[in-house]
Backbone as numpy.savetxt, mean C-alpha at the origin, in Angstrom:
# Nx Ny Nz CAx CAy CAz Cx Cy Cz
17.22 17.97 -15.89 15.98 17.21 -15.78 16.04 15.90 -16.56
16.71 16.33 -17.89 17.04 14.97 -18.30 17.66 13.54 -17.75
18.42 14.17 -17.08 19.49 12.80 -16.16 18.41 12.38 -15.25
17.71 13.16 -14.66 16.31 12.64 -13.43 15.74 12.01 -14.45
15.32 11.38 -15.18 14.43 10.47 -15.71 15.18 9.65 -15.97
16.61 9.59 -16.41 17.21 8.57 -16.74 18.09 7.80 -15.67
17.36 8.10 -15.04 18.36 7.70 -13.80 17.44 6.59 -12.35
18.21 5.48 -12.71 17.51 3.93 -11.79 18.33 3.74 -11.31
17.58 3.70 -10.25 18.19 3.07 -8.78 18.68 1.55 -8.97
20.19 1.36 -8.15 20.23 0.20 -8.32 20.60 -0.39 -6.92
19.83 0.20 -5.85 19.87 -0.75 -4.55 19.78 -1.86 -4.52
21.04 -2.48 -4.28 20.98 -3.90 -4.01 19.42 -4.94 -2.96
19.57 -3.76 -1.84 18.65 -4.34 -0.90 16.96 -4.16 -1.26
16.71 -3.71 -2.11 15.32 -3.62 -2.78 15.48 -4.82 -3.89
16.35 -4.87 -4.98 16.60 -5.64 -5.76 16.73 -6.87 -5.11
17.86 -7.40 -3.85 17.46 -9.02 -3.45 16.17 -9.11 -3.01
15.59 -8.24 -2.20 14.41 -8.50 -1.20 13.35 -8.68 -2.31
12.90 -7.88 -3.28 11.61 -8.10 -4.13 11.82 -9.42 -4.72
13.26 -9.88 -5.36 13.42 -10.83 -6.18 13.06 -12.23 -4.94
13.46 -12.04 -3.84 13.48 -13.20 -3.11 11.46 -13.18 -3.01
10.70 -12.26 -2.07 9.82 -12.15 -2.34 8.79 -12.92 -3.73
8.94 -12.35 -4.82 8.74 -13.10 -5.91 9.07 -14.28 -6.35
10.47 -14.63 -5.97 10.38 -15.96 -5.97 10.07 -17.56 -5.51
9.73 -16.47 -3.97 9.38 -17.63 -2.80 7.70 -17.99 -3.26
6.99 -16.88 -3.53 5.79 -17.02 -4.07 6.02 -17.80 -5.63
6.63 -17.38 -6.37 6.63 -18.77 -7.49 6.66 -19.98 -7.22
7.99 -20.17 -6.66 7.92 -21.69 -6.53 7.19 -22.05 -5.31
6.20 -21.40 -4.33 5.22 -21.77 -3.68 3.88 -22.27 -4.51
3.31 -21.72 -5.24 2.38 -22.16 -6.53 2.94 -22.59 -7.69
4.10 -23.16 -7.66 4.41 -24.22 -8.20 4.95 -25.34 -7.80
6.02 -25.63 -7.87 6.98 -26.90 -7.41 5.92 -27.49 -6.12
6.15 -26.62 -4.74 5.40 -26.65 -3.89 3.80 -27.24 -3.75
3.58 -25.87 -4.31 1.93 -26.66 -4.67 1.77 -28.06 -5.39
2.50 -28.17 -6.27 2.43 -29.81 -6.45 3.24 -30.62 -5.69
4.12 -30.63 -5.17 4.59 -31.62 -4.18 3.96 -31.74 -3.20
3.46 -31.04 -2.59 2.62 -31.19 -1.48 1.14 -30.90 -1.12
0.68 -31.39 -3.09 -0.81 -31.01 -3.27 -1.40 -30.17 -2.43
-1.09 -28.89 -2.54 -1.78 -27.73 -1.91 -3.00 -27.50 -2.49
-2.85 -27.42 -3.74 -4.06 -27.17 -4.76 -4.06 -27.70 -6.58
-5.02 -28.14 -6.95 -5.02 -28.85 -8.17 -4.47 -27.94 -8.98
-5.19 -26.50 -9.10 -4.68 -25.57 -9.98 -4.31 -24.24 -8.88
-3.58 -23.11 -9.90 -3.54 -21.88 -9.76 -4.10 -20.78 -10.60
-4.85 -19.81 -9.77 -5.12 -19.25 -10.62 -4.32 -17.97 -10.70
-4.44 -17.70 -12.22 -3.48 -16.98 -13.64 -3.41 -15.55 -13.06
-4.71 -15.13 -12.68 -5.18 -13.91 -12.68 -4.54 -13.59 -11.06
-3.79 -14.75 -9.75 -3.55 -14.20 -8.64 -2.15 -14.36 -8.90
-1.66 -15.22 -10.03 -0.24 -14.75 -9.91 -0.31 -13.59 -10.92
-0.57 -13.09 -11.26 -0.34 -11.44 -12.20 -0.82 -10.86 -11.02
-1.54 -10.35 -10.26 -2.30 -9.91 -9.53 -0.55 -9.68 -8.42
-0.56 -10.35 -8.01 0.85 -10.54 -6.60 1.97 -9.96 -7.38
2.38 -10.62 -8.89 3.38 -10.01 -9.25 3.48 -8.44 -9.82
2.17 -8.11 -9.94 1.90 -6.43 -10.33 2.19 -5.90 -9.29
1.97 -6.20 -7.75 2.35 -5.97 -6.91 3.41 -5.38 -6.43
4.39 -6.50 -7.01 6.01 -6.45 -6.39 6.26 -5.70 -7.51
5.95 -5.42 -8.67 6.37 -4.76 -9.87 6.28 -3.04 -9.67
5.08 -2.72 -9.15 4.55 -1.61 -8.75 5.53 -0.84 -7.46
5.90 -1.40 -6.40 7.22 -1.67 -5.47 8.42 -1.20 -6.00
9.16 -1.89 -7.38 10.18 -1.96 -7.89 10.06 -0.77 -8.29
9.28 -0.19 -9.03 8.67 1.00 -9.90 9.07 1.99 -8.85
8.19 1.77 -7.67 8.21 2.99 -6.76 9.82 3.30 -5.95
10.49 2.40 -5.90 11.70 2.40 -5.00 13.30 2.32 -6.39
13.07 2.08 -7.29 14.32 2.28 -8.31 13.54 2.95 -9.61
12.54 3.68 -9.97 12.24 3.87 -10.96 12.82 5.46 -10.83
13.19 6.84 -11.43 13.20 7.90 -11.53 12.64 8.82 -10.10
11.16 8.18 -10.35 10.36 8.64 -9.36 10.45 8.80 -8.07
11.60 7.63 -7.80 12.36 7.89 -6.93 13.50 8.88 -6.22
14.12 8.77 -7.54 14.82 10.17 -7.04 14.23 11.55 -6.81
13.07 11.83 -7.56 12.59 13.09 -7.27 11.45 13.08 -6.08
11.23 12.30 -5.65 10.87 11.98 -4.56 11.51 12.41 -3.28
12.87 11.68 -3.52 14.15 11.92 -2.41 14.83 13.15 -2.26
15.14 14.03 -3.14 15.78 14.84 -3.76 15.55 15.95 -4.18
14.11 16.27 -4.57 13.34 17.64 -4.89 11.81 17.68 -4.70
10.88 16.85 -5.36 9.52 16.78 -5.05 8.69 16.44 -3.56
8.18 17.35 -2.93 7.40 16.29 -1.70 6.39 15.61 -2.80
5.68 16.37 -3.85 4.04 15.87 -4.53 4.93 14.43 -5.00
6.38 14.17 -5.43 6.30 12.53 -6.09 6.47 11.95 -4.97
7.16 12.18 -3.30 7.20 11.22 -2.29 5.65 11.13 -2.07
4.55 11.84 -2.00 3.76 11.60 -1.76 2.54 10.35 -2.78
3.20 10.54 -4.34 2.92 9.89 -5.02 3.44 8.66 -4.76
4.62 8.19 -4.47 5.58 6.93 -4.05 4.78 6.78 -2.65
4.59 7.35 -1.95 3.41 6.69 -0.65 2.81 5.91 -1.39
1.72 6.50 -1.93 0.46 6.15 -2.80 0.67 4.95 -3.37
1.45 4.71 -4.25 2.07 3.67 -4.38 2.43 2.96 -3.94
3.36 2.61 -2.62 3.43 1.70 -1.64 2.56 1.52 -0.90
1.25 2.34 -0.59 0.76 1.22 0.32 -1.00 1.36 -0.01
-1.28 2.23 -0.86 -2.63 1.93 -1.80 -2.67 1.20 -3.26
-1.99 0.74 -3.41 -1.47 0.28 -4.85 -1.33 -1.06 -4.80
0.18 -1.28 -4.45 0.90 -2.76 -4.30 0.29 -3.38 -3.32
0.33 -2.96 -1.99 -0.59 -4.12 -0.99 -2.26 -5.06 -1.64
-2.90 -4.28 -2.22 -3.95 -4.92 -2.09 -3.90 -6.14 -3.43
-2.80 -5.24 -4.40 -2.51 -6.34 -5.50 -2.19 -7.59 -4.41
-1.13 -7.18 -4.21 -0.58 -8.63 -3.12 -1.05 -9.74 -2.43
-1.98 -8.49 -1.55 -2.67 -9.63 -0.58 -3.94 -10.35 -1.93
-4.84 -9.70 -2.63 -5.74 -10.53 -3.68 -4.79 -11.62 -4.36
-3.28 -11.26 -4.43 -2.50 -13.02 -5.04 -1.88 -13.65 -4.32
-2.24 -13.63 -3.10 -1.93 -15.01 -2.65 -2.89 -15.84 -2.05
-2.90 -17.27 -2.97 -3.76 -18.34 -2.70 -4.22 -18.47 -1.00
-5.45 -19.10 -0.62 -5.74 -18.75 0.38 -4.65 -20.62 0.79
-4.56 -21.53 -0.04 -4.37 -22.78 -0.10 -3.01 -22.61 0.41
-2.06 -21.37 -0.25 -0.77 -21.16 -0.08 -0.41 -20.72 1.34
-1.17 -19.58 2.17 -0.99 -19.21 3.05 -1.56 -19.86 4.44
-2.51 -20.62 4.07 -2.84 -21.29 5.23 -1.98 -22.70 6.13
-0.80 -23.43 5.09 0.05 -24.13 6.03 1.12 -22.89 7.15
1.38 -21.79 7.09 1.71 -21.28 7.66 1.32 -20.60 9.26
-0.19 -20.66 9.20 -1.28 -20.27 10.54 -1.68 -21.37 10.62
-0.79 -22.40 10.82 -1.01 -23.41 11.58 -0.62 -23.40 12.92
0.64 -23.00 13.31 1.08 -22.98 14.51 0.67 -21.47 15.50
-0.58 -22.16 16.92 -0.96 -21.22 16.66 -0.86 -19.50 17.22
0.36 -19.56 18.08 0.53 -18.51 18.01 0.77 -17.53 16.70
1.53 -17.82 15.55 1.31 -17.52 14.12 -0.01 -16.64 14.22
-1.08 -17.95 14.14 -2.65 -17.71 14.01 -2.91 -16.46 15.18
-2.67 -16.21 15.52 -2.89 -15.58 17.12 -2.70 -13.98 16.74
-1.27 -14.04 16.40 -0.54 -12.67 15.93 -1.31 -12.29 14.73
-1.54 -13.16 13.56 -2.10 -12.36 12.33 -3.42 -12.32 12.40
-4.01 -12.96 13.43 -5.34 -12.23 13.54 -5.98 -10.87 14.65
-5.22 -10.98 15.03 -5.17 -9.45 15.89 -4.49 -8.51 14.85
-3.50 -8.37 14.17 -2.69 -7.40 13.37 -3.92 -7.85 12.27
-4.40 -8.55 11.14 -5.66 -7.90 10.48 -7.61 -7.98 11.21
-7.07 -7.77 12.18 -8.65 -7.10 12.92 -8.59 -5.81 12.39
-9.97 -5.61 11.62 -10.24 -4.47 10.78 -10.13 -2.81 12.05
-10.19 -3.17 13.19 -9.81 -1.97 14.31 -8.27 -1.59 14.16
-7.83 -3.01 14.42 -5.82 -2.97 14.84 -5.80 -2.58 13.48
-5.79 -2.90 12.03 -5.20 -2.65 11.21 -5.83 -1.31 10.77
-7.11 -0.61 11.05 -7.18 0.45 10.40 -6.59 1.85 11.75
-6.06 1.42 12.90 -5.35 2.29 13.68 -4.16 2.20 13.61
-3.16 1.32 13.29 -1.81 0.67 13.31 -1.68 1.40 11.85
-2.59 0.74 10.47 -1.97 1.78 9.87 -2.02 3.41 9.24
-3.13 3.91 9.81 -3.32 5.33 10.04 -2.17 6.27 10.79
-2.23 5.56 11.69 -1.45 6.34 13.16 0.23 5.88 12.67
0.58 5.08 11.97 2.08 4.98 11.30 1.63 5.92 9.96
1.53 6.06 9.22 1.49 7.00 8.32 1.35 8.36 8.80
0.13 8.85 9.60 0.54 10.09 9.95 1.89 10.55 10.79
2.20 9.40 11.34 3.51 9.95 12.58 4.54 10.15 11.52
4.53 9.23 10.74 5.97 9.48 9.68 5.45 10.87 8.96
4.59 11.17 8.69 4.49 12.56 7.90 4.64 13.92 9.02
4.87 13.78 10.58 5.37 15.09 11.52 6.74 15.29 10.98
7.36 16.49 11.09 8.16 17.14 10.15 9.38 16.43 10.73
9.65 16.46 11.62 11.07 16.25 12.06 11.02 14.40 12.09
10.35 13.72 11.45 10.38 12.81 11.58 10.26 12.30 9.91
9.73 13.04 9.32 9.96 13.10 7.90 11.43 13.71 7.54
11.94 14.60 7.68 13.07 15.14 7.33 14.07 13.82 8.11
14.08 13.44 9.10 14.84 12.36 9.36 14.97 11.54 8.23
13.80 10.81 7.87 13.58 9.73 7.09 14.30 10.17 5.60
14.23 11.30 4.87 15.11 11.77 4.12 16.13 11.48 4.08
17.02 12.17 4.93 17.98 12.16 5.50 19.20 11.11 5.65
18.44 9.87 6.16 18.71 8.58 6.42 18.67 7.58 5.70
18.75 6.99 5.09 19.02 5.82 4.25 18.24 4.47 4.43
18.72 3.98 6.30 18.71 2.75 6.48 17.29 3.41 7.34
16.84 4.40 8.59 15.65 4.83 8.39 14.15 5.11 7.80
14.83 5.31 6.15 13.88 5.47 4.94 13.16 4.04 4.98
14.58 3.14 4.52 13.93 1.82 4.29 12.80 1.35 5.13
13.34 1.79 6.90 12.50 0.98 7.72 10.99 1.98 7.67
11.00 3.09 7.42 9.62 3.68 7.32 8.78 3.18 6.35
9.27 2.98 5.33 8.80 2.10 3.82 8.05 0.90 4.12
8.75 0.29 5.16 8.22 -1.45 5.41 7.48 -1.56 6.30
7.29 -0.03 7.26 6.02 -0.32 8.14 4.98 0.48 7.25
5.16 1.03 6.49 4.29 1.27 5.34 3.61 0.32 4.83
4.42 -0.34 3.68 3.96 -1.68 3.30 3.30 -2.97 4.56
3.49 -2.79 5.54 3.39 -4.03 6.11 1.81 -3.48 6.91
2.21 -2.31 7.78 0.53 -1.97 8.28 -0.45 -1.86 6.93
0.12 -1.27 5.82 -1.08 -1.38 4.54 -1.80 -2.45 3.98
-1.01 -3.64 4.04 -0.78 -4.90 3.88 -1.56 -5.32 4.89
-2.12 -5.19 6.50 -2.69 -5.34 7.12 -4.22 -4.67 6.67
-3.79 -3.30 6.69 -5.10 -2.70 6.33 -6.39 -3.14 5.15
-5.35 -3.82 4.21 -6.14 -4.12 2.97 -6.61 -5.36 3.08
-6.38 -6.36 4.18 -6.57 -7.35 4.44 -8.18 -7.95 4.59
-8.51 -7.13 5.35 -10.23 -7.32 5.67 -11.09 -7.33 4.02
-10.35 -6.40 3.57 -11.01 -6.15 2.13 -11.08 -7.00 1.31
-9.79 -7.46 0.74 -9.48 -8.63 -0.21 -8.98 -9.72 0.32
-8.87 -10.45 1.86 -8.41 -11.65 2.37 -9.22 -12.70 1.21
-8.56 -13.77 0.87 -8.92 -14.72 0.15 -8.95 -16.09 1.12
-8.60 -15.97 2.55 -8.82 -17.18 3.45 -9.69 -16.93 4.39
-10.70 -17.69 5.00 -11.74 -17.82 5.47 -11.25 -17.94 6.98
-10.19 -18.01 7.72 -9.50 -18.13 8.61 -9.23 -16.58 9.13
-9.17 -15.85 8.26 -8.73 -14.21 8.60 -9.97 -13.71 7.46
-11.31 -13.51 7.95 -12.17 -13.47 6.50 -11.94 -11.70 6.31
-12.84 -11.87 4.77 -13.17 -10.60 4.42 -14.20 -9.77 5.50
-14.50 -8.52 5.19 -15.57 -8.59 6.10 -17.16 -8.19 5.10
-18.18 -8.37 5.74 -19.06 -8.58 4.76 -19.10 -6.74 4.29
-20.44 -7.05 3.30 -19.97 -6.58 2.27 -20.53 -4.57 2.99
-21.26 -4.57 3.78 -22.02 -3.25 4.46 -20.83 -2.80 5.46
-20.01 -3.72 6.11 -19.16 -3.61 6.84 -18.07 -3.09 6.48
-17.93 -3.69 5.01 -16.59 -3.32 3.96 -16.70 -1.75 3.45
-18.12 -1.51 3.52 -18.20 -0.32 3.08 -17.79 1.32 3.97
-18.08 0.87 5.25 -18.18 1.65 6.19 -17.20 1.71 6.36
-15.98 0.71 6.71 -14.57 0.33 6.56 -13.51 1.86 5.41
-14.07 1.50 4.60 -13.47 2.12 3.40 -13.84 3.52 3.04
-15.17 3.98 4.24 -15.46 5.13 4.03 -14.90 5.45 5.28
-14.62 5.20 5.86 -13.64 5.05 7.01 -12.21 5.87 7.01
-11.40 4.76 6.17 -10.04 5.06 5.48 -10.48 6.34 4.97
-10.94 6.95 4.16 -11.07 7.94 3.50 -11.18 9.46 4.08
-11.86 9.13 5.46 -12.38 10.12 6.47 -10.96 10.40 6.82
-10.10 9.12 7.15 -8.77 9.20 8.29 -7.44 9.92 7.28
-7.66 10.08 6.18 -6.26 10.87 5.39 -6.73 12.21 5.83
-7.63 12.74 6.15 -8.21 14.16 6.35 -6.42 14.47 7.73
-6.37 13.79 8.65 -5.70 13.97 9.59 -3.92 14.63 8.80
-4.27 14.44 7.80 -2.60 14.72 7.53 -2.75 15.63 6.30
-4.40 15.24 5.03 -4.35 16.28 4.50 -4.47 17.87 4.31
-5.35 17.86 5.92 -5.65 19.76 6.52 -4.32 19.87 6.76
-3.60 19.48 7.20 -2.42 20.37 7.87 -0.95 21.20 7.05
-1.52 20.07 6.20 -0.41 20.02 4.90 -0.61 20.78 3.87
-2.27 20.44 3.45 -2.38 21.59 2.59 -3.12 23.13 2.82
-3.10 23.35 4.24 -3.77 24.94 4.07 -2.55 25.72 5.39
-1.41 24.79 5.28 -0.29 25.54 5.94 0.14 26.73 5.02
0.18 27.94 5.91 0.37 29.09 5.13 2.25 29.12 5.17
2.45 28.21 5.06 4.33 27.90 5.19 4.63 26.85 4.80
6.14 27.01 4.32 6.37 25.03 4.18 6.20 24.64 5.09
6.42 23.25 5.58 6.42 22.26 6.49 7.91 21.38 6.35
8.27 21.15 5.41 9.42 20.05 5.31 10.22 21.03 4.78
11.41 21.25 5.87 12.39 22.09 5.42 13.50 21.41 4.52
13.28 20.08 4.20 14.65 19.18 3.07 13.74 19.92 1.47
12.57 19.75 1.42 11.73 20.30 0.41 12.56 22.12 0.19
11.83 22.22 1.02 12.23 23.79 0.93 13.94 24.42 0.21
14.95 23.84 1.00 16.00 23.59 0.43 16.67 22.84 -0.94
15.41 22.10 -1.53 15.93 21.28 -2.63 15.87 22.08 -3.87
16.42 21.73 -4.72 16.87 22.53 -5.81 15.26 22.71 -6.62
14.76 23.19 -7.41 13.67 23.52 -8.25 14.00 22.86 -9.58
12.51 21.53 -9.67 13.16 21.05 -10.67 12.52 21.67 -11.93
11.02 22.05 -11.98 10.46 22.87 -12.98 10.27 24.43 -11.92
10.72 25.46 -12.59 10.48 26.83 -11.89 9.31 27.00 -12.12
8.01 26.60 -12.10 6.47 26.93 -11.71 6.15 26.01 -10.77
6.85 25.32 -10.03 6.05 24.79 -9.00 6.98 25.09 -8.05
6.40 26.16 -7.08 6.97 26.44 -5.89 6.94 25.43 -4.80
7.82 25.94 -3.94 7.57 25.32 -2.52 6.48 24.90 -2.44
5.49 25.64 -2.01 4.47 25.92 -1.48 3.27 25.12 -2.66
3.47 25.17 -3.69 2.73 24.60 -4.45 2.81 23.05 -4.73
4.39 22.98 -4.65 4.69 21.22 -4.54 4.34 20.93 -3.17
3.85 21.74 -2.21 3.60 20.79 -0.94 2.10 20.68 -1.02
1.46 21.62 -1.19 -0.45 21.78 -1.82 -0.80 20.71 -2.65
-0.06 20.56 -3.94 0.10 19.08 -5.12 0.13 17.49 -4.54
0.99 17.76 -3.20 1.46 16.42 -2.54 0.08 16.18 -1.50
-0.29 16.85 -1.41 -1.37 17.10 -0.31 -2.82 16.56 -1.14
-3.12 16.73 -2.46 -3.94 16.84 -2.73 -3.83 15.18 -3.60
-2.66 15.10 -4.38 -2.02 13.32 -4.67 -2.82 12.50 -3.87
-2.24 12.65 -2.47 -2.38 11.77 -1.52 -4.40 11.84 -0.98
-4.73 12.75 -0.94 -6.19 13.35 -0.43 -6.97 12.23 -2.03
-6.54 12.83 -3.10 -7.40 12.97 -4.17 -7.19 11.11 -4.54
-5.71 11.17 -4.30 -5.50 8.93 -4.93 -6.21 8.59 -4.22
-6.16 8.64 -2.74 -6.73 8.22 -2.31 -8.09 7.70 -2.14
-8.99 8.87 -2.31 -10.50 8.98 -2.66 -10.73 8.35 -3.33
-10.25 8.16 -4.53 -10.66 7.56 -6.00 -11.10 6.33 -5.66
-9.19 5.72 -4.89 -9.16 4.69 -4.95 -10.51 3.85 -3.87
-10.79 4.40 -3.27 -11.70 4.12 -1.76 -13.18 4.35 -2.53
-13.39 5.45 -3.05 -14.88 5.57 -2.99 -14.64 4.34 -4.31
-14.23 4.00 -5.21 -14.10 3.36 -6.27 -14.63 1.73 -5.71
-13.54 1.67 -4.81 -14.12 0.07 -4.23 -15.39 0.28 -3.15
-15.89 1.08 -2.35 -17.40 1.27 -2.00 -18.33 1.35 -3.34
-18.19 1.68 -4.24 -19.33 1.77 -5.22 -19.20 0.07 -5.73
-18.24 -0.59 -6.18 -17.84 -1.94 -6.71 -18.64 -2.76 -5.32
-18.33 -2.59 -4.20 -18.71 -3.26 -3.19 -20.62 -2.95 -2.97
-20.70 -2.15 -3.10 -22.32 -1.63 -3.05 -22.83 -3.03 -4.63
-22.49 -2.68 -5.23 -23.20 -3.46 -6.01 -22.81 -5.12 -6.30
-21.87 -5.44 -6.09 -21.86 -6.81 -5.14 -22.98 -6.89 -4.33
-22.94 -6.28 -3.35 -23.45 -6.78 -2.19 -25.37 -6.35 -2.89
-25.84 -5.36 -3.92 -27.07 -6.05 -4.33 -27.21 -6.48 -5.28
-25.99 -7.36 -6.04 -26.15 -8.64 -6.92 -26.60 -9.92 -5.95
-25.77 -9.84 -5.02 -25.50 -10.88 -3.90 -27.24 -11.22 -2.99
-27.91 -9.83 -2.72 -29.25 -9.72 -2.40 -30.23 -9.89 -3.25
-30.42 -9.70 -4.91 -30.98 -10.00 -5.44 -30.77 -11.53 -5.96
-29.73 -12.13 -6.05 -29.77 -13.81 -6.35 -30.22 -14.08 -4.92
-30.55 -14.08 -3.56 -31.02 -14.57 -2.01 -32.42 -14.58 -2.59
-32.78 -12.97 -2.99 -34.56 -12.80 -3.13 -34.81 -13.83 -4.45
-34.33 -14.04 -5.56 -34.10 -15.10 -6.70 -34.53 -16.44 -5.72
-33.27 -16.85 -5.37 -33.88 -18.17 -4.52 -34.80 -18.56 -3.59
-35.20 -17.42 -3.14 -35.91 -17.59 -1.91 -37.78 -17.52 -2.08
């Protein structure tokens, strides 16, 4: 157990891709942004915000957690979900300048494609319906299995989540947020739609993922059956938090927002 904690991943192809990632966004709000006066300033709080992001990413794909993820735990792959695509996306999309991303949806098919892929419909079916398909068994045990597979399940992870979180925290008025009653229903929404993967998973009177089943026991009190119930409930329970957490934040926005209207009015 000891060596599993001490033990980081050193995939090259996570390591160039985040670093390139991170860096294209630096010197976009910098060098960039001043050469081509995008914006007078940046703000502090969206580059920490983007880079917690990619940090959270790094964490999930070379940290420990990884290996027991891959290797013995379904409850930490399910935690490493959680992490990739309730976690890091919404950091992400809240840091990037709306100033930064808008020379890009200029051309407008660009504009065309990313506004159909974050329409709060396409993105909350695109990424529901990819998350549950990757969690049917023989399509999960693939992804195990596979290497260059894994990766690509990971990035339609990140990328439909990245869609999904979009309506929520968009910072450009071109792809807006959606208001604030809309946001809510939205997000009570998401919350309803993990039900589809958490009944099945957790009141199966059997395993489900036979790579689980076969993996070695890394603490002898958590059975099979109990690390798949744990993973079930990770994913059910992060989830919630994270969702009803921003409906309650959003509820009271939206009657700060009504009481300064009745103020002015």
């Amino acid at each position: 157990m000891d060596l599993i904690w001490n033990h980081w991943h050193g995939h090259p192809d996570v390591i160039i891709g985040l670093g390139l990632i991170e860096s294209i966004y630096l010197v976009g709000v910098g060098p960039l942004r001043k050469r081509y006066n995008l914006s007078s300033t940046v703000q502090q709080l969206q580059v920490l915000s983007f880079t917690l992001g990619i940090l959270v990413i790094f964490l999930s794909l070379l940290s420990p957690l990884h290996v027991l993820a891959d290797k013995y735990l379904f409850s930490a792959h399910m935690l490493q979900h959680v992490l990739l695509t309730l976690v890091a996306p919404p950091l992400i999309v809240l840091g990037i300048p709306h100033w930064l991303i808008r020379p890009l949806l200029r051309p407008r098919l660009i504009f065309l494609i990313a506004s159909v892929f974050t329409h709060p419909l396409v993105a909350f079916i695109l990424f529901n319906a990819t998350f549950s398909i990757w969690h049917i068994p023989g399509l999960y045990n693939l992804s195990v299995t596979n290497h260059g597979i894994h990766i690509f399940e990971h990035l339609l992870f990140m990328g439909t989540a990245t869609c999904m979180w979009w309506p929520i925290f968009s910072t450009l008025d071109e792809l807006p947020r959606l208001s604030y009653p809309l946001k809510m229903g939205y997000l009570f929404l998401l919350s309803l739609a993990q039900l589809i993967i958490f009944g099945p998973i957790a009141f199966s009177p059997d395993p489900i993922y036979q790579w689980y089943s076969d993996a070695p026991r890394v603490w002898d009190f958590i059975s099979v059956m109990t690390d798949q119930q744990l993973g079930a409930i990770i994913m059910k329970v992060g989830g919630a938090l994270i969702f009803i957490s921003l409906i309650i934040n959003t509820f009271f926005k939206w009657y700060s927002s009504e009481e300064k209207k009745h103020q002015l009015s």
